[in-house]
Biopython code that builds the backbone (N, CA, C, O; Angstrom):
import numpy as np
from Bio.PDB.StructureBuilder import StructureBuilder

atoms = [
    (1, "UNK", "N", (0.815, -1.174, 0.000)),
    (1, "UNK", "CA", (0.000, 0.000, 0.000)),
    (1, "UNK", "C", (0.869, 1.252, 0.000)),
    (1, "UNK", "O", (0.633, 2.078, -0.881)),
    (2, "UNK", "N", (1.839, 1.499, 0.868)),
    (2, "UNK", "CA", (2.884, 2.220, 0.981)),
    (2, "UNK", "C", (4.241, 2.171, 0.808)),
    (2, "UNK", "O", (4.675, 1.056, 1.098)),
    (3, "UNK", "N", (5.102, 2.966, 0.438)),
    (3, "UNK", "CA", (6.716, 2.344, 0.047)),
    (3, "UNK", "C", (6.948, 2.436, 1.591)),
    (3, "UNK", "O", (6.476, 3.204, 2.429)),
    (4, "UNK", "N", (7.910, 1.307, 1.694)),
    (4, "UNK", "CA", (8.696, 0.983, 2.540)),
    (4, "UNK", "C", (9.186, 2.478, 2.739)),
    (4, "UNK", "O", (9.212, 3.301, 1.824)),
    (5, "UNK", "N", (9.669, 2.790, 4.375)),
    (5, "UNK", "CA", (10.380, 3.671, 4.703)),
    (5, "UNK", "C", (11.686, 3.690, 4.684)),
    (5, "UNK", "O", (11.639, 2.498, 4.377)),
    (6, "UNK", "N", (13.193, 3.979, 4.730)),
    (6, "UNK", "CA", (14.362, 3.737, 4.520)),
    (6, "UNK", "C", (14.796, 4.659, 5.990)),
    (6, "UNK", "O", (14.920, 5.883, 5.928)),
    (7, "UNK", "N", (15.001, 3.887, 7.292)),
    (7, "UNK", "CA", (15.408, 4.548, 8.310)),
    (7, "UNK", "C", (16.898, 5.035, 8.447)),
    (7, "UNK", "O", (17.278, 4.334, 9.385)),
    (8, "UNK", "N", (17.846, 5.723, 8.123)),
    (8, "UNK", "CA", (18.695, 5.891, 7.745)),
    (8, "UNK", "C", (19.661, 5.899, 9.616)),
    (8, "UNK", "O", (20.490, 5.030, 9.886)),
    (9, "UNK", "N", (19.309, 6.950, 10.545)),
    (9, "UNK", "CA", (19.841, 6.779, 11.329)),
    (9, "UNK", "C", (19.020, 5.958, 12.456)),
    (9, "UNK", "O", (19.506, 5.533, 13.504)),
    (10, "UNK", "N", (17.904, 5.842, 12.103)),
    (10, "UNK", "CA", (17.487, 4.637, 13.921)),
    (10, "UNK", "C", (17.100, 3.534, 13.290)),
    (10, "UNK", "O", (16.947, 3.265, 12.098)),
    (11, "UNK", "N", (16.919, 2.734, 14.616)),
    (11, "UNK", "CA", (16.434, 1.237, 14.570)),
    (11, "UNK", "C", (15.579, 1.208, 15.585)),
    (11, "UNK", "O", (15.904, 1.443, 16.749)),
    (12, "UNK", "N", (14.480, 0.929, 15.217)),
    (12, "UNK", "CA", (13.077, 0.411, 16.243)),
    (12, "UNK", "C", (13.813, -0.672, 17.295)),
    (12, "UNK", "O", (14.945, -1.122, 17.113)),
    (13, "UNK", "N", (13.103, -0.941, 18.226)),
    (13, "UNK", "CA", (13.007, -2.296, 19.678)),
    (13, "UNK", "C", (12.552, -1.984, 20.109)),
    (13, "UNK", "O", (12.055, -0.867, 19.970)),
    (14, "UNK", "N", (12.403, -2.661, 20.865)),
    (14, "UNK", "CA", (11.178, -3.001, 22.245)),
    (14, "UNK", "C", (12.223, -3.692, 23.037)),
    (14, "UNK", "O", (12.986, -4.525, 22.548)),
    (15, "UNK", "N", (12.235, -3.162, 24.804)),
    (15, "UNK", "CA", (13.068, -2.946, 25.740)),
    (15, "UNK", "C", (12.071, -3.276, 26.331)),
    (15, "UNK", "O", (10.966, -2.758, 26.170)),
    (16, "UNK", "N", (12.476, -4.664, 27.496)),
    (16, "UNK", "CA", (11.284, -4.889, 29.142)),
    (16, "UNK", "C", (12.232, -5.204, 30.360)),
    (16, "UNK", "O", (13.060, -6.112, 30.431)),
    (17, "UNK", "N", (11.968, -4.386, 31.166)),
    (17, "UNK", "CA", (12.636, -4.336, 32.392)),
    (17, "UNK", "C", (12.240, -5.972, 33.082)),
    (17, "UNK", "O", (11.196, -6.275, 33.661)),
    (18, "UNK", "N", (13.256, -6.728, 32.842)),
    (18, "UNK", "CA", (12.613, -8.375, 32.962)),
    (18, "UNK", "C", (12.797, -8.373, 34.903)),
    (18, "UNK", "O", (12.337, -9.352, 35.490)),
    (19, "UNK", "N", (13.420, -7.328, 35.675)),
    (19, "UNK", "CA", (13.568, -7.505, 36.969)),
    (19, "UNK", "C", (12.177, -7.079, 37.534)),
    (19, "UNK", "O", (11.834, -7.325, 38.690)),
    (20, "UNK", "N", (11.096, -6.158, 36.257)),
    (20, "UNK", "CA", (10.113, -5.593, 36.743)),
    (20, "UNK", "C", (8.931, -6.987, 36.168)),
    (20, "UNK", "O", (8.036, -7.529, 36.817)),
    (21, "UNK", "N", (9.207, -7.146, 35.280)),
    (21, "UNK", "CA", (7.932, -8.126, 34.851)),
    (21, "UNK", "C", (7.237, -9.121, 35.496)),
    (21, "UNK", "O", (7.912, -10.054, 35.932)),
    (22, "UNK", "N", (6.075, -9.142, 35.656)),
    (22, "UNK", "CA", (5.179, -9.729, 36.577)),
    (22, "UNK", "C", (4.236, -10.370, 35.678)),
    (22, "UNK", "O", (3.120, -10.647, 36.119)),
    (23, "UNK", "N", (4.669, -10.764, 33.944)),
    (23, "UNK", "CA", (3.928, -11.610, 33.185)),
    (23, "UNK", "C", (2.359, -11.080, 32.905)),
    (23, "UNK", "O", (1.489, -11.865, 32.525)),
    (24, "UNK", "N", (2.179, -10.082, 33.069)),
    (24, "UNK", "CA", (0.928, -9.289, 32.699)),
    (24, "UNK", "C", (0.363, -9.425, 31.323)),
    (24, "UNK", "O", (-0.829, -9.195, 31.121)),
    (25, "UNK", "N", (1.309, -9.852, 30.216)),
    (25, "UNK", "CA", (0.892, -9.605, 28.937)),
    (25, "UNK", "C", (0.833, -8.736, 28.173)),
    (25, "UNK", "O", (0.694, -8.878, 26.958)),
    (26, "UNK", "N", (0.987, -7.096, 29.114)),
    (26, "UNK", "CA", (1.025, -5.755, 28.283)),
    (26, "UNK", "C", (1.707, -5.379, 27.233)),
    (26, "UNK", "O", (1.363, -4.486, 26.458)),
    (27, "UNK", "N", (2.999, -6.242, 27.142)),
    (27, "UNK", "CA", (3.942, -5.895, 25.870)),
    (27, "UNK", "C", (3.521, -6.888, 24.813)),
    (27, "UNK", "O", (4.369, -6.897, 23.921)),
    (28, "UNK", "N", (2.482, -7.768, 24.566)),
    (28, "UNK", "CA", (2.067, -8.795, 24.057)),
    (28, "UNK", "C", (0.975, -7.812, 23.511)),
    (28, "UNK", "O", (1.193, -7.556, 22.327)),
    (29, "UNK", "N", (0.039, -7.282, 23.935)),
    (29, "UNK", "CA", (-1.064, -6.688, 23.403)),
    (29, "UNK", "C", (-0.827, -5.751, 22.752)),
    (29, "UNK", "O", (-1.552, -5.547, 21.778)),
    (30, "UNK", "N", (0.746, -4.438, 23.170)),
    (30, "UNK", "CA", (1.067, -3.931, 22.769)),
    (30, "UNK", "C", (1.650, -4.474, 21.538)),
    (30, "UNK", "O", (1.118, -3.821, 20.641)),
    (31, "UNK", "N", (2.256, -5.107, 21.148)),
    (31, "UNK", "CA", (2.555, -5.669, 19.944)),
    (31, "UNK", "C", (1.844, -6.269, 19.097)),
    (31, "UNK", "O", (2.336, -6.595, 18.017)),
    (32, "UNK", "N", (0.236, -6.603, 19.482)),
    (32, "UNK", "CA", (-0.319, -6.712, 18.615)),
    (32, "UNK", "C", (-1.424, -5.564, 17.695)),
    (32, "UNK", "O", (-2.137, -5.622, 16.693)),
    (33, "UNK", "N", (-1.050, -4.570, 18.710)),
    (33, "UNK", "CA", (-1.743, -3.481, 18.331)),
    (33, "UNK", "C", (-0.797, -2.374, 17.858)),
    (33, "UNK", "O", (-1.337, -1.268, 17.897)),
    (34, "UNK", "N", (0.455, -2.369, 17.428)),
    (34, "UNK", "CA", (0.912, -1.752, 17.087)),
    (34, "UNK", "C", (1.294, -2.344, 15.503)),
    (34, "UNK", "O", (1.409, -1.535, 14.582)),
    (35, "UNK", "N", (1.484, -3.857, 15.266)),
    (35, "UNK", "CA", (1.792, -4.169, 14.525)),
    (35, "UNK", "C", (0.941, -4.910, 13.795)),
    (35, "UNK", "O", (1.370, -5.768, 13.023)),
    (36, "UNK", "N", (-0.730, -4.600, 13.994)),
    (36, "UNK", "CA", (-1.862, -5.068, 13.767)),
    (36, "UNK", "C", (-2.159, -6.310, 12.888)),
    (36, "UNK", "O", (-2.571, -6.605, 11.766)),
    (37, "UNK", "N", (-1.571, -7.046, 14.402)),
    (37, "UNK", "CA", (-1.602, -8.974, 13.976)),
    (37, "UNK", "C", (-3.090, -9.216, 14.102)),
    (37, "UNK", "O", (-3.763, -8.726, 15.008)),
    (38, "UNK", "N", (-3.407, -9.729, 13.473)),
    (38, "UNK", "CA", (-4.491, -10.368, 13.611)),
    (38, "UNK", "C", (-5.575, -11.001, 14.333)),
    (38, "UNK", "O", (-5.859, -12.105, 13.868)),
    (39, "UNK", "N", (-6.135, -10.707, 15.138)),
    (39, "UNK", "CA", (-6.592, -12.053, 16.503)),
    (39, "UNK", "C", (-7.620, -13.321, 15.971)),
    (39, "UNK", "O", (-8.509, -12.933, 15.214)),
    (40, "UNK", "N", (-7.610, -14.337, 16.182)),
    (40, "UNK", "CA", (-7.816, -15.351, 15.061)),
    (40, "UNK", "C", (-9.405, -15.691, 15.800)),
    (40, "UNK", "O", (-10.520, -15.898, 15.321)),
    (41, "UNK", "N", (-8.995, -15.643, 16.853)),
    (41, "UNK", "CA", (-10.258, -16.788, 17.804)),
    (41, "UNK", "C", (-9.423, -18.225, 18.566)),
    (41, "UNK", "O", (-8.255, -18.564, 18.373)),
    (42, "UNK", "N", (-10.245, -18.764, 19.286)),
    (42, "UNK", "CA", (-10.145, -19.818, 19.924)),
    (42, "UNK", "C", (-9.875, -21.156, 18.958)),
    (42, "UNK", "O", (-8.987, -21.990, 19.137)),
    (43, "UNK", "N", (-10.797, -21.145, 17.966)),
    (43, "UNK", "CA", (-10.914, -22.608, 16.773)),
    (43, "UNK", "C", (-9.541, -22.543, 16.019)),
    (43, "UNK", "O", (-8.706, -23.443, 15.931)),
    (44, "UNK", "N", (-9.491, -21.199, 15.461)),
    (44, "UNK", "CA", (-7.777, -21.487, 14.223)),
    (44, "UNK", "C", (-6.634, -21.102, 15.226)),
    (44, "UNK", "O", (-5.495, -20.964, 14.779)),
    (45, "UNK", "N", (-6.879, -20.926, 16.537)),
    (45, "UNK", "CA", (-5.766, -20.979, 17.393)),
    (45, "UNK", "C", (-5.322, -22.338, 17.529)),
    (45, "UNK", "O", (-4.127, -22.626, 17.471)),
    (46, "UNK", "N", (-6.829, -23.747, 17.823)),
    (46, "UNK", "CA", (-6.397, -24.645, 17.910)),
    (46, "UNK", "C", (-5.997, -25.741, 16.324)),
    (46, "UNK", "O", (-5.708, -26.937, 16.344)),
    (47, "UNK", "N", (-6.088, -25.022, 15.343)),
    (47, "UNK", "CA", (-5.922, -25.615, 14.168)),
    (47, "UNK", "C", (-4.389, -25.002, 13.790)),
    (47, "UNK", "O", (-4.111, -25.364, 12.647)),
    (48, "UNK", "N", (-3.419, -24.273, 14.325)),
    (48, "UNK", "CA", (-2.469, -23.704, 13.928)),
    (48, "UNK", "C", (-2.502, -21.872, 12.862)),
    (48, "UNK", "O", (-1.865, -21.679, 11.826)),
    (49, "UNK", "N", (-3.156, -21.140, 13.356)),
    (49, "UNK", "CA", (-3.125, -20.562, 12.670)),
    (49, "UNK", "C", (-3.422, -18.846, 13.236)),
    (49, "UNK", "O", (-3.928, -17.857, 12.706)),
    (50, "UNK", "N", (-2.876, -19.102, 14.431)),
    (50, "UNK", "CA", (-2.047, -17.517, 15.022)),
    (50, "UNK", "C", (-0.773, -17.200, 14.539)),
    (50, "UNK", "O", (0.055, -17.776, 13.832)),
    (51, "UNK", "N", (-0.828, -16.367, 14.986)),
    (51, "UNK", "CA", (0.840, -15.792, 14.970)),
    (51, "UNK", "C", (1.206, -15.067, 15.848)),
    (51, "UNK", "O", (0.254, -14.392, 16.239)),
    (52, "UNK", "N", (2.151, -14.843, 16.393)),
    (52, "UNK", "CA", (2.605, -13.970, 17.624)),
    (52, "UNK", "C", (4.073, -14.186, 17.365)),
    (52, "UNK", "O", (4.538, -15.263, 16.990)),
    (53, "UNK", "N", (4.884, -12.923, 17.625)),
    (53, "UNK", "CA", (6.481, -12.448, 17.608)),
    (53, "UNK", "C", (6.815, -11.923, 19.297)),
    (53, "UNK", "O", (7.849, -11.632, 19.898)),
    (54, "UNK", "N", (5.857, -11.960, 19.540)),
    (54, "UNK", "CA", (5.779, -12.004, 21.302)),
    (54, "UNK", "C", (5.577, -12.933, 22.093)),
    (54, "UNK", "O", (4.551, -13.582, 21.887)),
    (55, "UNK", "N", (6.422, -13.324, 23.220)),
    (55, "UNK", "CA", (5.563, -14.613, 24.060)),
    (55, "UNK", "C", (6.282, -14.310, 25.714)),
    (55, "UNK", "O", (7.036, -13.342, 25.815)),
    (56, "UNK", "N", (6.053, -15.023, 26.734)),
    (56, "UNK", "CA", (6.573, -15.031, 27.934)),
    (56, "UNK", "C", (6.175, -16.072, 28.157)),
    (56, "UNK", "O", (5.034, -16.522, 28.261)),
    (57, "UNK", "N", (7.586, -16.684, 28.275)),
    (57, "UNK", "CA", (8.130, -18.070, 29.618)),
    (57, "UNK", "C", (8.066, -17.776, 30.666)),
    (57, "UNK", "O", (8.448, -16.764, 31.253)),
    (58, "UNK", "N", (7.391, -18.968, 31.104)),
    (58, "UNK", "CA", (7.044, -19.092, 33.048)),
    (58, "UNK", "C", (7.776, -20.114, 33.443)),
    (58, "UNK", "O", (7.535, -21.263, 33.071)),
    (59, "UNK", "N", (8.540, -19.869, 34.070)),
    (59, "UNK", "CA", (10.189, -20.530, 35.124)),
    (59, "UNK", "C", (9.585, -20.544, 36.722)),
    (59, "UNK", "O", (9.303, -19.716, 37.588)),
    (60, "UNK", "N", (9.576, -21.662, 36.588)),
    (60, "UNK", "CA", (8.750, -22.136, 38.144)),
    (60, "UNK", "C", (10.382, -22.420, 39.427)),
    (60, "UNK", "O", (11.535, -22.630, 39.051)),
    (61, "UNK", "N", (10.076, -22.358, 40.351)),
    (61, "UNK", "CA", (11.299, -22.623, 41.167)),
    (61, "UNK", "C", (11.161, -22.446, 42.572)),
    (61, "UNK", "O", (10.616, -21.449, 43.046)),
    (62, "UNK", "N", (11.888, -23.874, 43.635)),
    (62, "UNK", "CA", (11.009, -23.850, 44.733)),
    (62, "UNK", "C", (10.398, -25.055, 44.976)),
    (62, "UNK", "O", (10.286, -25.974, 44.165)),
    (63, "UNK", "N", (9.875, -25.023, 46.489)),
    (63, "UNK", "CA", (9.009, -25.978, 46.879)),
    (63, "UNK", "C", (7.317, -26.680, 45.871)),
    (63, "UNK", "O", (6.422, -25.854, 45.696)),
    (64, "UNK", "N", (7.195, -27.510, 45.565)),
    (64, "UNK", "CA", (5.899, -27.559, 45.082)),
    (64, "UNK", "C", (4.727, -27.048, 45.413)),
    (64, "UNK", "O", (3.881, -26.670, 44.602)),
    (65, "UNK", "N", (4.605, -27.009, 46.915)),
    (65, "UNK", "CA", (3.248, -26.621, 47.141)),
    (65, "UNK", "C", (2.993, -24.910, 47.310)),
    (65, "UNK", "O", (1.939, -24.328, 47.564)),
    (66, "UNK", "N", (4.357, -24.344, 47.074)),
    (66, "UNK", "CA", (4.553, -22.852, 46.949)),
    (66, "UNK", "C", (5.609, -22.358, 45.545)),
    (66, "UNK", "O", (6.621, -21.687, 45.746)),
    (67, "UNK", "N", (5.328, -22.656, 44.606)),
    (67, "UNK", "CA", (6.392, -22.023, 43.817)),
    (67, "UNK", "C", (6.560, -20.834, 43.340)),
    (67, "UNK", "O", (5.542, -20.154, 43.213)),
    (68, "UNK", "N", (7.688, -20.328, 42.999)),
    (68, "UNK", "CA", (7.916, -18.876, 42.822)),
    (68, "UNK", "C", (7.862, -19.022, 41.357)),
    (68, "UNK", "O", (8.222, -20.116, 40.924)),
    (69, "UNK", "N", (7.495, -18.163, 40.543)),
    (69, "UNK", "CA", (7.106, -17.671, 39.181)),
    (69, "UNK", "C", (8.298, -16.953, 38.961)),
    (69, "UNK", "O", (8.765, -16.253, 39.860)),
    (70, "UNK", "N", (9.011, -17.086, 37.508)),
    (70, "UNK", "CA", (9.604, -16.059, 36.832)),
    (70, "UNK", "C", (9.381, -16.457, 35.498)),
    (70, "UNK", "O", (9.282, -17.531, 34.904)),
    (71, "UNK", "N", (9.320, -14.991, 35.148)),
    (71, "UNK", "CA", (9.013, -14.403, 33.865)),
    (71, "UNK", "C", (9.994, -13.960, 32.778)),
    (71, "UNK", "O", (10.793, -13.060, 33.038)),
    (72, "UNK", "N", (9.973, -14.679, 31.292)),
    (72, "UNK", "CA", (10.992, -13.978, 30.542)),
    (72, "UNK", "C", (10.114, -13.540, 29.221)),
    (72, "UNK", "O", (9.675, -14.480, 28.559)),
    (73, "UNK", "N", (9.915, -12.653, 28.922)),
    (73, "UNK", "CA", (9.536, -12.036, 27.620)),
    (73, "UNK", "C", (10.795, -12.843, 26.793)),
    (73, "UNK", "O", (12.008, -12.797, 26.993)),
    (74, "UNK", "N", (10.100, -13.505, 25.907)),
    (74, "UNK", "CA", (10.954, -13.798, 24.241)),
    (74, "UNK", "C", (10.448, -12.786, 22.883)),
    (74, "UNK", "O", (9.489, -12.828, 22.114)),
    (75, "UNK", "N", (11.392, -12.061, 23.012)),
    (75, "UNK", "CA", (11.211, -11.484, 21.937)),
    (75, "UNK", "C", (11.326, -11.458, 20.341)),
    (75, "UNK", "O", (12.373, -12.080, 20.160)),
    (76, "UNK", "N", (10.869, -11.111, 19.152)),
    (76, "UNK", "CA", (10.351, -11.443, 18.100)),
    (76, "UNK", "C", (12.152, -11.174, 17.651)),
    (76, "UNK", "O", (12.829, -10.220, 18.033)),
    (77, "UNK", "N", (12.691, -12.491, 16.612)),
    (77, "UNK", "CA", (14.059, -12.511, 16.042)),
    (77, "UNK", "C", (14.648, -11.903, 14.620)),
    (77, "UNK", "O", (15.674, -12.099, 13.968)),
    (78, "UNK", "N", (13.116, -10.807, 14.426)),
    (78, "UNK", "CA", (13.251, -10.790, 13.108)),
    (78, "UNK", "C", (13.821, -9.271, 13.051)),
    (78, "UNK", "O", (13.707, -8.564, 14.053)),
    (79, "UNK", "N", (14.397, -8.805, 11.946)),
    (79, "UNK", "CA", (14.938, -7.227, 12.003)),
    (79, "UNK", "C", (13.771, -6.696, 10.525)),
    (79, "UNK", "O", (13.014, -7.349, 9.806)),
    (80, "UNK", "N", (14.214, -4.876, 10.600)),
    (80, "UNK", "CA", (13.478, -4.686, 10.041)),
    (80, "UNK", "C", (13.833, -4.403, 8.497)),
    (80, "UNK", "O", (13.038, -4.057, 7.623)),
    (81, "UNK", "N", (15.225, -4.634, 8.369)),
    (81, "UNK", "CA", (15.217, -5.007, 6.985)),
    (81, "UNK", "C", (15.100, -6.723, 6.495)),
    (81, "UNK", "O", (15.585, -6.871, 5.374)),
    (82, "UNK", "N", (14.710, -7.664, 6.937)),
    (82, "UNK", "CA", (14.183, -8.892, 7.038)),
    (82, "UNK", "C", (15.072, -9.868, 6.219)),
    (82, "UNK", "O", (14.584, -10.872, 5.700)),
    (83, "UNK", "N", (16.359, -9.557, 6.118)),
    (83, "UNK", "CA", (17.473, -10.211, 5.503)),
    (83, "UNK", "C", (17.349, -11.480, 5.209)),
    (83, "UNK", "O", (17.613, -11.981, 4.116)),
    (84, "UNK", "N", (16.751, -12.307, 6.629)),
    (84, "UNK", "CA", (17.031, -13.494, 6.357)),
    (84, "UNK", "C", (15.362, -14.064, 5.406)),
    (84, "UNK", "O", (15.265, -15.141, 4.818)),
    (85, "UNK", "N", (14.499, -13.252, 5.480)),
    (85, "UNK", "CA", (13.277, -13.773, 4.390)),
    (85, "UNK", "C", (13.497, -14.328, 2.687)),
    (85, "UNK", "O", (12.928, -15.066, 1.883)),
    (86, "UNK", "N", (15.159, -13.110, 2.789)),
    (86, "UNK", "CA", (15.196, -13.744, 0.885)),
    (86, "UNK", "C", (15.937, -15.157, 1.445)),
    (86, "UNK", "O", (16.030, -15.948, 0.506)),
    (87, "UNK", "N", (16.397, -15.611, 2.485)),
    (87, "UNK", "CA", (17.069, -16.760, 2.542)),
    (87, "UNK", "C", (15.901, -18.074, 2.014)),
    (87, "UNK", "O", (16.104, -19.020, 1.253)),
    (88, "UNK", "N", (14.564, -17.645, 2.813)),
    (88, "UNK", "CA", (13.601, -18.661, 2.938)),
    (88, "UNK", "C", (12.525, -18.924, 2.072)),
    (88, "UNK", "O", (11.458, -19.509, 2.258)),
    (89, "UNK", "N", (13.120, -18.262, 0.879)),
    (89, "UNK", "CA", (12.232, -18.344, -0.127)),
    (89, "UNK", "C", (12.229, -19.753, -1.029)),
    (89, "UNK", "O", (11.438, -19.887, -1.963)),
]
sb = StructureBuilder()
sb.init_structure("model")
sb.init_model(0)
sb.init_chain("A")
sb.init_seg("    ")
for serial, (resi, resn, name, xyz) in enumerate(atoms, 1):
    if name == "N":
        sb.init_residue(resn, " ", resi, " ")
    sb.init_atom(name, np.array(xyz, "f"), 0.0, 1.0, " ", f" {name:<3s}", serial, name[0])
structure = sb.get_structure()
């Protein structure tokens, strides 16, 4: 629809204070609303057919009947000149 932009001096990211994260999901929603993914539903979620470049791992640790939660945001591996896409053609 639009030409590509050519960022000459910056580079976009997304930065999460992982000592602050409490697994809320906010940088997850934020990324889907900034980069207006799609939301599929419940049915083609279970048929394969979301997508998400966002996710958070839950790291359990501790006694069983009390475990402590930690949280890691995995973030999306792709850049924004997408180099490795002509690889996968």
């Amino acid at each position: 629809m639009f030409p590509n932009w050519d960022y000459k001096d910056n580079a976009w990211g997304m930065s999460i204070d992982m000592n602050s994260c409490t697994g809320c999901n906010a940088c997850i929603v934020s990324c889907y609303a900034e980069n207006n993914i799609a939301v599929v539903g419940k049915q083609q979620v279970r048929i394969g057919r979301n997508m998400q470049w966002l996710r958070i791992d839950t790291y359990f640790e501790g006694d069983l009947s009390a475990p402590r939660a930690h949280f890691q945001p995995m973030m999306c591996q792709h850049c924004e000149t997408r180099r490795a896409s002509k690889f996968a053609r």
